[in-house]
C-alpha positions in Angstrom: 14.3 -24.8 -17.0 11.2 -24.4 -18.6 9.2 -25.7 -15.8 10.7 -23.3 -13.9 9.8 -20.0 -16.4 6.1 -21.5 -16.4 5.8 -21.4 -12.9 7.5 -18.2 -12.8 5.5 -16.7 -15.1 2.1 -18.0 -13.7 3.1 -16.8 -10.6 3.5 -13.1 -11.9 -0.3 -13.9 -13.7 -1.6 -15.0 -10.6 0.0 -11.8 -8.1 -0.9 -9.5 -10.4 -4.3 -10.8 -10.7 -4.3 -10.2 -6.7 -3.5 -7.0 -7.1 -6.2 -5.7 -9.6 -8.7 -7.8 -7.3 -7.9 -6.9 -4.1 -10.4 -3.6 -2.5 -8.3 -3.1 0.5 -5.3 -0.7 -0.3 -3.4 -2.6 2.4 -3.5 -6.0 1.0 -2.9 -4.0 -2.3 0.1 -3.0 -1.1 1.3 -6.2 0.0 0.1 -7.8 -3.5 2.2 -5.6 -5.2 5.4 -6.5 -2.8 4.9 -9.8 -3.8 4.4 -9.4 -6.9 7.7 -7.7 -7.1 9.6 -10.1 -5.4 8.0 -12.7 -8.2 8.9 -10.4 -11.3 12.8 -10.5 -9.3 12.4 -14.1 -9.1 11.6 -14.5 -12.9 14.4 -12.0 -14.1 16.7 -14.1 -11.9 15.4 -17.1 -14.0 16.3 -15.3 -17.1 20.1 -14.9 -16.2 19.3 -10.7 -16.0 20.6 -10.3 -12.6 21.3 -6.0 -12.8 17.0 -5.9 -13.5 16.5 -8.4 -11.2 18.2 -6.7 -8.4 16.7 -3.3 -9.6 13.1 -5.2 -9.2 13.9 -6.4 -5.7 15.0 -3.1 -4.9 12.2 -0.9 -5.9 9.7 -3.3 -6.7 9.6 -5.2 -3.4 11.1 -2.7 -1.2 10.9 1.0 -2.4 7.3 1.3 -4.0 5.7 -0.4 -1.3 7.4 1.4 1.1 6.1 4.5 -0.3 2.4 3.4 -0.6 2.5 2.1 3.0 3.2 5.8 4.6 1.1 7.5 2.1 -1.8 5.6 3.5 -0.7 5.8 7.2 -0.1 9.4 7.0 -4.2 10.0 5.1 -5.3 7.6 8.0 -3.6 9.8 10.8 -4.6 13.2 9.0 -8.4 12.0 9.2 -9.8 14.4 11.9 -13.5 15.3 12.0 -14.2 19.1 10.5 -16.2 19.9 14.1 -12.9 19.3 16.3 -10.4 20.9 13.5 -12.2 24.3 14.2 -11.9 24.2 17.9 
């Protein structure tokens, strides 16, 4: 089992680790999914099951989710100034 935690646990080091490093928001976004699903994994590990599903829930699904059509909706509402006016 301890294997098992070490991996788990340099597995959240190393997604959160993408995530700080990563310039792209979209890769961001999926860096944080991931990490997510890796912090579910390791409360699964940890026999907490309730914050385990809560992670998966809003870690890996909900957050992300929410980040993705924040920055489709900035990239739609980018329309030049010049053609706005008209």
């Amino acid at each position: 089992m301890s294997l098992l935690l070490d991996l788990l646990f340099f597995m959240t080091a190393v997604t959160g680790t993408g995530i700080v490093l990563s310039r792209q928001p979209g890769r961001q976004v999926l860096a944080i999914a991931a990490n997510g699903l890796v912090l579910s994994l390791l409360f699964t590990a940890l026999q907490a099951p309730d914050v385990a599903f809560s992670e998966l829930a809003v870690g890996t699904a909900a957050v992300p989710t929410l980040f993705l059509v924040v920055l489709i909706s900035t990239r739609i509402d980018r329309t030049p100034r010049s053609e706005a006016k008209e």
